[in-house]
LUMVOZA-122995 format. One record per residue (C-alpha): x, y, z. Coordinates in pm, whole numbers, plus 50000, padded with zeros to 5 digits. Example, Ala and Ser with C-alpha at 12.3 -4.5 7.8 and 13.67 -1.06 7.14 Angstrom:
512304955050780 513674989450714 
END
This chain:
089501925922780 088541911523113 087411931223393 086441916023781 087451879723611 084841878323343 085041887922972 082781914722867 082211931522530 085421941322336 085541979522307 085601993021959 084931958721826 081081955221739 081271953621375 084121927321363 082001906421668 079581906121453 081071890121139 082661862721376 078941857821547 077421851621231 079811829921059 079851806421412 075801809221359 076381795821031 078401767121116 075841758921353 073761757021063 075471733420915 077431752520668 081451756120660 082841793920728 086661804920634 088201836320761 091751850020778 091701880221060 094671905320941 096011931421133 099631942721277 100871935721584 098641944221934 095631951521706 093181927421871 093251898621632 094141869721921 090951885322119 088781885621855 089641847021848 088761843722218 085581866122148 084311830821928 086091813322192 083981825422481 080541818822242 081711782822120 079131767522382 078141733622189 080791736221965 083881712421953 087341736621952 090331728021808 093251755621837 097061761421723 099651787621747 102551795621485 105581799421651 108531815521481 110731792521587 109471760721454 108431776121136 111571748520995 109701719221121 107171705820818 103781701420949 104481708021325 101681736721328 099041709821120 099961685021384 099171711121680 095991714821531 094731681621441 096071665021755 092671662821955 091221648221651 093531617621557 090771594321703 089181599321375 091831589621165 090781548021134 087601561020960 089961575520651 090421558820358 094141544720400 095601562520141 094771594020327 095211577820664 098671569020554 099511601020460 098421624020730 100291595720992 103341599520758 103671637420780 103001638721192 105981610621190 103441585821366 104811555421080 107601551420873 106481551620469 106851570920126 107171608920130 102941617420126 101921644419880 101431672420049 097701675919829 096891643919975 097611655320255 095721682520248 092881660220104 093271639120439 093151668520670 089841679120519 088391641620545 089861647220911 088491676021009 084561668620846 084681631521035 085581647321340 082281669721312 079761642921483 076701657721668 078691695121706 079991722821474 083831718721458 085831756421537 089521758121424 091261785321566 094681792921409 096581823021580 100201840321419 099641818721123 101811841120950 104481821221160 103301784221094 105721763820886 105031766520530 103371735520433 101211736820749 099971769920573 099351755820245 097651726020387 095391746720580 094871773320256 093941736920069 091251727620300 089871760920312 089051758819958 087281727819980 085041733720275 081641737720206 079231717220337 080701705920678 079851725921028 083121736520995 084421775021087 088291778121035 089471811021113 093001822721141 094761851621227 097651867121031 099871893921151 099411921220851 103401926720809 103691894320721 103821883220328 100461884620164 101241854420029 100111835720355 096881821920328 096071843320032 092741849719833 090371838720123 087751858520250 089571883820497 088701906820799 091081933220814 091391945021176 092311984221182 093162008721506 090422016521739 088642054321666 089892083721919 086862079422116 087472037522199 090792045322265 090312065522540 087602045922641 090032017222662 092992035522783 090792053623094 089812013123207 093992005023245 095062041323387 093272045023756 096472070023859 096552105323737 096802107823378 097932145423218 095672155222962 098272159922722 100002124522774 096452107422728 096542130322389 099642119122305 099092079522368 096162080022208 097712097921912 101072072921929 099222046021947 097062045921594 093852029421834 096161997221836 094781978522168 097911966722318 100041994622280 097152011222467 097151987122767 100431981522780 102962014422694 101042034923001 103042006223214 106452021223127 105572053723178 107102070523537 104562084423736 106172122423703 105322113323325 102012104723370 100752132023607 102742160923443 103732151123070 107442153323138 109962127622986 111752125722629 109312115222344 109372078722189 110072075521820 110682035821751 108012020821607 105312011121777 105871971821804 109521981321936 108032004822186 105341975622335 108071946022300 110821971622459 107881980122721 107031937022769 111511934622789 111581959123103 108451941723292 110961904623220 114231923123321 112281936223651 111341898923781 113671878623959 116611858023774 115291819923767 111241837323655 113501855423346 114921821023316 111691802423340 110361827923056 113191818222800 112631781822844 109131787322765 110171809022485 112851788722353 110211755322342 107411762222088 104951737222183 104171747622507 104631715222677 104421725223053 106111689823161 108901697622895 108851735323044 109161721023402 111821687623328 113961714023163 113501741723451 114841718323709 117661709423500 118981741123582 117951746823931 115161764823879 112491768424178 109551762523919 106491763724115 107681798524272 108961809023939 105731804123772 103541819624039 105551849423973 105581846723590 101751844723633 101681868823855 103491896223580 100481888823352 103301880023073 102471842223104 099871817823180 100381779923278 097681757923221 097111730522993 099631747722746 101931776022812 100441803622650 101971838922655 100121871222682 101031881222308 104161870322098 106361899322147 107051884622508 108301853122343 111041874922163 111691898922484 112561869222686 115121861222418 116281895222427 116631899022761 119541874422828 122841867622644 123801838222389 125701816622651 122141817522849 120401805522569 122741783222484 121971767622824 118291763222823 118581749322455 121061723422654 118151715322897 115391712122695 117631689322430 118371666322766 114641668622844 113001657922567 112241619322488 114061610822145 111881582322079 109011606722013 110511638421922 113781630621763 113941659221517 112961691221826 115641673822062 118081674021765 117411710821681 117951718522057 120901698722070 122501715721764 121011754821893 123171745222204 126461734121987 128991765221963 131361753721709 132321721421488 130961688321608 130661656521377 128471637321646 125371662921659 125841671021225 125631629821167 122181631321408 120971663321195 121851644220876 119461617021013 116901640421149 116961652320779 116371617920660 113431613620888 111691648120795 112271642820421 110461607120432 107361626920588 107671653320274 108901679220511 111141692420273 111981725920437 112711714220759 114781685420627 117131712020442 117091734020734 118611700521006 120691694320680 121811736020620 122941731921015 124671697420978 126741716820721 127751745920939 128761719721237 130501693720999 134331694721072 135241672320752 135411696420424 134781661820242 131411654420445 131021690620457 130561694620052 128201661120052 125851674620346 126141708820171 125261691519854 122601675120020 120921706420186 120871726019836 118711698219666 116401702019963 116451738919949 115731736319557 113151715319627 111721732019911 111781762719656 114421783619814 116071785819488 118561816019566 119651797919918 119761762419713 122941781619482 124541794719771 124821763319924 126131746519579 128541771419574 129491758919916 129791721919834 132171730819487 134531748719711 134721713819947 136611682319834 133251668519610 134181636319381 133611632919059 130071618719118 129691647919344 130651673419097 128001656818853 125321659619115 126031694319183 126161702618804 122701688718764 121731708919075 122461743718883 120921732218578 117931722018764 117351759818934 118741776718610 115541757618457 113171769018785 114041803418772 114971814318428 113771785318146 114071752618035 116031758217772 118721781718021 118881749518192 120051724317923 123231736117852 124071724718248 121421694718232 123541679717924 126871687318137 125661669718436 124321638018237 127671634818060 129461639018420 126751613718570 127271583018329 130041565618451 129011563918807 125201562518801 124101555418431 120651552618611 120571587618712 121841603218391 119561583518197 116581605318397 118541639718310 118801633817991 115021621917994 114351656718161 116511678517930 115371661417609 111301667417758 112251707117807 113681711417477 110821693917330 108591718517545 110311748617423 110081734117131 110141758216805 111281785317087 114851772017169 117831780417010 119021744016919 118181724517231 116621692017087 119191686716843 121771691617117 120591672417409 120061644417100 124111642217020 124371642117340 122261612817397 123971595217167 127721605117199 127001583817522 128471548217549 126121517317554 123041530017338 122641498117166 120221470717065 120661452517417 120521486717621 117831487917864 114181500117745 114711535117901 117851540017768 116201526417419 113441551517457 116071578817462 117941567817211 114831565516984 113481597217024 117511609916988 117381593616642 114281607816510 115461641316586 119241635016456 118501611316145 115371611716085 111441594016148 112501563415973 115641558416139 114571561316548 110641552916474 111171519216514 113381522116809 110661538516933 108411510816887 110591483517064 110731504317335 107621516817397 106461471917344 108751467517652 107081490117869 103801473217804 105131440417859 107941445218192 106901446418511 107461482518634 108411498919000 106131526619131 109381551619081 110221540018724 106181540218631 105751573018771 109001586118593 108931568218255 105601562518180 104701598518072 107251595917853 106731563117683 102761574717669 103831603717465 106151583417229 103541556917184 101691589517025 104151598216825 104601567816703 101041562616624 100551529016830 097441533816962 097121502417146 099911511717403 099001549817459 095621537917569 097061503717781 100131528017941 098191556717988 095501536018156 098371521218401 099671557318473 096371570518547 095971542018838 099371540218962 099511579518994 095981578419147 096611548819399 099941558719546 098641590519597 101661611519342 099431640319296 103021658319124 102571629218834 098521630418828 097471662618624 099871654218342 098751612718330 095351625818314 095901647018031 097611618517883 094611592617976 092261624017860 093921630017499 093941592317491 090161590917560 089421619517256 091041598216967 089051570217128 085861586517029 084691586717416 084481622417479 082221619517795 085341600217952 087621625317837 085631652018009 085491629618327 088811634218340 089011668318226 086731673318544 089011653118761 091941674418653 090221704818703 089921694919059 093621694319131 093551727418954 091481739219202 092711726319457 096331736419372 095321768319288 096191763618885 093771769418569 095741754118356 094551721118374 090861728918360 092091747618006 094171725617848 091461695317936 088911723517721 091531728717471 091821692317338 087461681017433 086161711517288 087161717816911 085551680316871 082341695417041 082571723316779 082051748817039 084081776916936 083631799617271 085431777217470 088131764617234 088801803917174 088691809217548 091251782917642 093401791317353 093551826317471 094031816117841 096961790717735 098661818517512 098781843917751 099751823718045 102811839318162 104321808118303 103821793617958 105731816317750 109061802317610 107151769217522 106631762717192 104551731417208 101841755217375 101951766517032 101521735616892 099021724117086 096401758117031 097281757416700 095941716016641 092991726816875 092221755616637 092351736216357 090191706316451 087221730916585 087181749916193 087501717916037 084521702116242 083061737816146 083511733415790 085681769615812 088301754415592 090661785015537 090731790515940 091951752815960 094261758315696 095941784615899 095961770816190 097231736616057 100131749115889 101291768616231 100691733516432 102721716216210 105871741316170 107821718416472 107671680816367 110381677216604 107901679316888 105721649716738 102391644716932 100271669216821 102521685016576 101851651616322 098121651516403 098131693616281 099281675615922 096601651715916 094131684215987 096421703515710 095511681215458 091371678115524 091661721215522 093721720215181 091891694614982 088231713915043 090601748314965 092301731914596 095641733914754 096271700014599 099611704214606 100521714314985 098001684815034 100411658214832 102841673015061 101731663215366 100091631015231 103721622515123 105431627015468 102671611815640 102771579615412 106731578115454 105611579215853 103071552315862 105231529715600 107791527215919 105151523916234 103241502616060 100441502116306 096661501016233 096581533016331 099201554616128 098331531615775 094421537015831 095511578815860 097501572815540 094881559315358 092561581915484 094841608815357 096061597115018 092101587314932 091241628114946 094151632614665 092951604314491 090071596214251 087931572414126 088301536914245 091251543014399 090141572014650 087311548314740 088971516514764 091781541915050 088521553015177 087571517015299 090891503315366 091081533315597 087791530915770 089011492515831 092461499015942 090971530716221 088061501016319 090941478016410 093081502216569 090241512516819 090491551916701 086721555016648 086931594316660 089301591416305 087251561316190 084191581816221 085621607616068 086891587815800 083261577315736 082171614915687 084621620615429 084101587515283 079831599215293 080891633515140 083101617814877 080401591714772 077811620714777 079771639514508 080361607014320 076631606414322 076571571914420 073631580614666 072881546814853 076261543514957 076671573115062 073351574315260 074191547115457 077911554315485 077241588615642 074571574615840 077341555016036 079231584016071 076231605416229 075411577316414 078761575516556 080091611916609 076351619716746 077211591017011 080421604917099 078981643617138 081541653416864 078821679016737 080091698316463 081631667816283 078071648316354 075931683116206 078111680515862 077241647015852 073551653715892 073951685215650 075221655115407 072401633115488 069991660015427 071421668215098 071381633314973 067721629315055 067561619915435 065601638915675 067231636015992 066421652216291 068971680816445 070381672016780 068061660817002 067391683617313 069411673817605 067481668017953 066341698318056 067871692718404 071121714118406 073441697518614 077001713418614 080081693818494 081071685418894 077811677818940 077431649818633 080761638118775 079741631119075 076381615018978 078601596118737 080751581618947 077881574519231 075961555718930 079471538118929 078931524819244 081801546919404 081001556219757 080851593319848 084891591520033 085811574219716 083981604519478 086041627919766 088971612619720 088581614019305 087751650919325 089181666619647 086151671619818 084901653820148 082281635220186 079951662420348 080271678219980 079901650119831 076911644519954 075771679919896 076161679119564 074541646119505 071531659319686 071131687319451 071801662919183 068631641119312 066501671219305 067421681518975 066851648018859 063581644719047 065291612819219 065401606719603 068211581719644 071281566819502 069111533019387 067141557619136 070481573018986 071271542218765 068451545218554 068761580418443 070791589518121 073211607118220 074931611717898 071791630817729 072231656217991 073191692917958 075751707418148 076841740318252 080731753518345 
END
């Protein structure tokens, strides 16, 4: 409150004063502070923000204001906020810097993650610190637009170690879901004895006892209902306690109270009001171009609107609270409205702001009009090509409504449904589907739309209640965009194989499918092979679409590839080159995914290519790299607000590490995952993981079990073939011989068709454990040849344990010293523990003495923190470590400099001689 033109202390408000005083300390300590201020309407929240306002001496301030009205418009309240601090965008590494100038429309490019984004904003905001703590004040952020919101929710995860303070304030009715799980100050109603306090400082009249009684009582301590309903009360009220009780609630009592102070000042101040209202930004030359437009007298008009205490006009138009904004739209009629949207659409340069002038322009349209739908429809184009997906299907939503053509009408309605789907307004997104069907949609149309449904059938209930309209659309799609159906089927054939064991029929399905389609032949193109290979394998058999498989998979390693079609097909052909057991192209493609994902930025594509690159990494024997990237992926988790990535990188590094605790604990995690159910290769997948820990722990009927469950699907491939390879190690050391000669069988028939190094060194490593004599040895080396040349060392290691264990029962000694000697030499190496303690348990038993495992460093760093040092002993400068693991380069730094002291090391030079892989680490 301010009394005799200066602020003093608020009243009631010590304890909350306090919490903002020491987090500003902080920050001038050189630590970051985040804190969302909740409370409803009138409770104090925008004065608590001018409380740090008033204290921010030394302190650089940065401030935005949501504003219901532009809540459509991706990125407009980011763009508010980082506006004074664009100076600082040249120091950004260009990915980032071409992102955040994407999304504020500054350059024309590619649609910018909205991560990256958020990555860029936090780069932003700590290079913009300099010499001065950095204070971000965000006020009705429950009204910014909803990427703004989950920009801002990214970066205040990540802050840390920048002089940083972001606080925001949130009204409390709004969802909970805005800016959620950050550390909140809840802002309640003053106590009896404040409020009177506060309400005797605003009433000098006479005030009847029992009227202060019953404001104070109405009111609930809530500040601006006490400042402001004593305004609308007649003086007869005041001084006797006479007049008709409210009941509304009490924001509809202070914004009815704020609509009788605008209806009381003259016409062209109420007009003056709704322009300001109607135009979000709070432009005052906008306010005044568009004032004189309609023959406004502005500089009277805003003396009086300052005068009312409603409005100030300074560098920004700011209004007294927010509830004004909507009286002054309540307090005149449509056609008036319709006016001053007129005005300010004439007013505004469309050079700069093309999509606000367009949203005026269509605000002032009363009925059909093909001119202002074709500019939303371009409008739309713009906002979608800065990833502002919701307000590019709101301009497209009101092209639809204004479109006088029912043929244009179902396209643009067509149009604003896929935006709506993919803004994730799935319910809106059918409606407007529904919309386009009933216009005059072609065939190609009608395909498109068809894929739309199947697409939010799949969002909202599963994949597999999808396929049924994913296999429609595909079939629709083909004659007109082969291209496009191609991709669907690609999608529905990956959800059935997801679902997996858990779908009624859906491979098999979206297989005929596949191939009922014309032009899946030899000379077909190598995505349409790659369908029609995996279509094969599930219809006919391994033998039959393996080697389609095969050609395909060869083309994608040779062809030249766009960034679309690498991002789109190269998951895919990773996972077949799995399946097919051709090692040498999972590691080359998923290598190639892994950059392209990671240097344009497609943070959608990046978790999954890192799993890919990671599971890759594992068979390679390399698990350090594998938990690189398991620490990498992680990081998106975090920042994306998802544990599954940080699991499912634990479920496939850990069983080789033997560590039970955290194999069990991500199994469990996976299993229970709600938005996992319904997918059976989650099965799969914990099941294999299970099995490779007990076999590593010599628990044989645990693998067993587990095997035979990860191998019940060999539809779904992948990991589902490696749980047979696991089945048979578990049933030879049980006697199961025969359930072993099973699996050895189908596995042979497998490799006999791939043919690679890989999958005819795992056959002979299989058949040699239901084979004896010369003949299980003679499998045992052909296999430990075959995995060398393939470039699997975690199976040819293996291979060389059972080959040790086998010689060791053979009691042909020598060899088998020195055989399992390689093998402890080499699982040791790649910190697959459990497999490299059998193979010392061997070693011990056929009379070596060989030391356990030696101690690691006794410097714990955690698994960020060995990244980090990692990558700095890399040479990778601390943006470039930010940019790998969403942190800025404050943090960065931070961390390294608790690395150094953990390491006893006082600069980067030092870092490259310490061992980093005989360190310990801790979660």
């Amino acid at each position: 409150m301010v009394r005799d033109g200066a602020r003093t202390e608020l009243i009631g408000r010590q304890d909350e004063c306090k919490v903002l005083d020491n987090l500003l300390a902080q920050a001038r300590a050189g630590r970051s502070g985040v804190l969302v201020v909740r409370g409803e309407a009138g409770i104090g929240k925008t004065e608590l923000l001018n409380h740090l306002l008033d204290r921010a001496t030394g302190c650089r301030v940065v401030r935005a204001v949501g504003v219901q009205s532009e809540m459509e418009l991706s990125y407009a309240g980011l763009h508010q906020l980082c506006a004074p601090l664009l100076s600082h965008l040249e120091g950004l590494p260009e990915p980032q810097r071409n992102a955040l100038r994407t999304a504020f429309g500054m350059q024309v490019g590619d649609a910018p993650d909205r991560f990256l984004v958020g990555l860029a904003t936090l780069s932003l905001l700590a290079a913009a610190v300099g010499d001065e703590p950095l204070l971000c004040l965000v006020d009705d952020a429950q009204w910014l637009d909803r990427v703004s919101a989950q920009t801002l929710q990214f970066v205040a995860r990540r802050l840390l170690a920048e002089p940083v303070l972001l606080v925001l304030a949130v009204r409390e009715s709004g969802s909970r879901e805005v800016l959620a799980d950050l550390p909140e100050l809840a802002v309640r109603g003053l106590g009896e004895r404040d409020s009177r306090e506060l309400l005797g400082s605003v009433v000098t009249g006479p005030l009847d006892q029992r009227v202060r009684d019953r404001i104070v009582a109405e009111t609930r301590g809530n500040p601006l209902a006490l400042v402001e309903l004593p305004r609308g009360l007649a003086l007869l009220e005041m001084a006797g306690g006479f007049g008709v009780p409210e009941t509304r609630p009490l924001s509809s009592q202070i914004e009815a109270g704020f609509l009788r102070r605008i209806r009381s000042l003259p016409a062209q101040t109420q007009q003056l009001l709704l322009i300001a209202a109607t135009e979000p930004v709070g432009d005052v030359s906008l306010l005044r171009s568009a004032a004189e437009r309609l023959g406004i007298d502005v500089d009277r008009a805003a003396t009086e609107a300052e005068a009312s205490g409603l409005l100030t006009l300074g560098t920004w138009v700011r209004f007294r609270h927010p509830l004004v904004r909507s009286a002054a739209h309540r307090a005149v009629g449509f056609e008036e409205r319709r006016r001053v949207h007129a005005a300010l659409a004439e007013s505004i340069d469309a050079t700069l702001y093309p999509e606000r002038r367009v949203w005026h322009l269509a605000s002032a349209t009363a009925g059909p009009d093909e001119n202002v739908a074709a500019e939303l429809e371009g409008s739309a184009g713009r906002a979608q090509a800065r990833g502002g997906i919701a307000a590019a299907a709101a301009f497209l939503d009101r092209a639809t409504e204004l479109t006088p053509d029912p043929v244009r009408r179902g396209a643009r309605a067509l149009a604003a449904a896929r935006a709506k789907y993919q803004a994730g307004a799935f319910d809106t997104a059918r409606e407007l589907v529904d919309a386009a069907e009933l216009s005059h949609l072609d065939e190609a149309g009608a395909g498109r739309a068809t894929l739309l449904r199947g697409q939010i059938m799949s969002a909202v209930k599963s994949a597999s209640a999808g396929l049924p309209l994913l296999l429609e659309a595909a079939k629709r799609l083909q004659p007109f965009d082969s291209a496009l159906a191609d991709q669907t089927y690609r999608d529905a054939i990956y959800a059935a194989l997801t679902a997996g064991r858990l779908a009624t029929g859906g491979v098999r399905d979206v297989a005929e499918a596949v191939l009922s389609t014309p032009g899946r032949t030899g000379t077909a193109s190598r995505e349409t092979r790659l369908l029609t290979g995996l279509a094969r394998v599930v219809t006919d058999g391994y033998a039959v679409g393996a080697p389609i498989l095969l050609d395909a998979v060869a083309a994608f390693r040779t062809g030249e590839l766009s960034r679309e079609d690498g991002l789109g097909w190269l998951p895919f052909a990773c996972r077949m080159a799995h399946s097919t057991w051709d090692f040498a192209a999972w590691s080359e493609l998923s290598a190639r995914l892994v950059d392209l994902a990671r240097g344009s930025g497609a943070l959608a594509v990046l978790p999954s290519a890192l799993l890919l690159r990671l599971s890759n990494r594992v068979f390679a024997g390399d698990l350090r790299a594998a938990a690189s990237l398991t620490v990498e992926a992680s990081a998106i988790g975090e920042a994306t607000g998802s544990s599954f990535l940080a699991h499912y990188g634990a479920l496939v590094v850990e069983p080789f590490r033997g560590r039970e605790s955290t194999t069990r604990q991500a199994i469990e995690t996976l299993t229970q995952d709600r938005l996992l159910r319904g997918e059976g290769k989650v099965t799969t997948a914990t099941q294999w993981a299970a099995a490779v820990l007990y076999n590593g722990l010599g628990r044989y009927e645990e693998a067993y079990a587990a095997a035979e469950r990860g191998c019940e699907n060999p539809q779904e491939l992948g990991l589902s073939l490696q749980s047979r390879v696991e089945l048979v190690e578990a049933a030879v050391r049980l006697g199961r011989t025969e359930r072993a000669a099973e699996a050895v069988r189908t596995i042979e028939e497998m490799a006999q068709v791939s043919g690679t190094p890989w999958a005819l060194g795992i056959s002979a490593a299989t058949r040699a454990l239901v084979s004896e004599g010369e003949a299980a040895d003679a499998l045992h080396r052909e296999a430990i040849e075959r995995l060398d040349a393939a470039g699997v060392r975690m199976d040819s290691a293996r291979a060389r344990l059972r080959h040790g264990e086998w010689l060791r029962l053979e009691r042909r000694r020598a060899q088998a010293r020195t055989r399992l000697g390689e093998a402890h030499e080499m699982l040791d190496a790649a910190g697959a523990e459990a497999f490299a303690e059998r193979a010392r348990r061997e070693l011990t038993a056929a009379g070596v003495k060989v030391p356990g495992r030696a101690a690691a460093e006794t410097a714990l760093l955690t698994a960020k923190e060995a990244e980090i040092a990692r990558l700095a002993q890399g040479g990778f400068t601390n943006p470039e470590i930010g940019a790998r693991l969403f942190l800025s380069p404050h943090t960065v730094e931070w961390h390294l400099r608790k690395v150094f002291a953990k390491l006893g090391i006082s600069s980067r030079k030092e870092i490259g001689s310490v061992r980093l892989e005989t360190m310990a680490t801790t979660p």
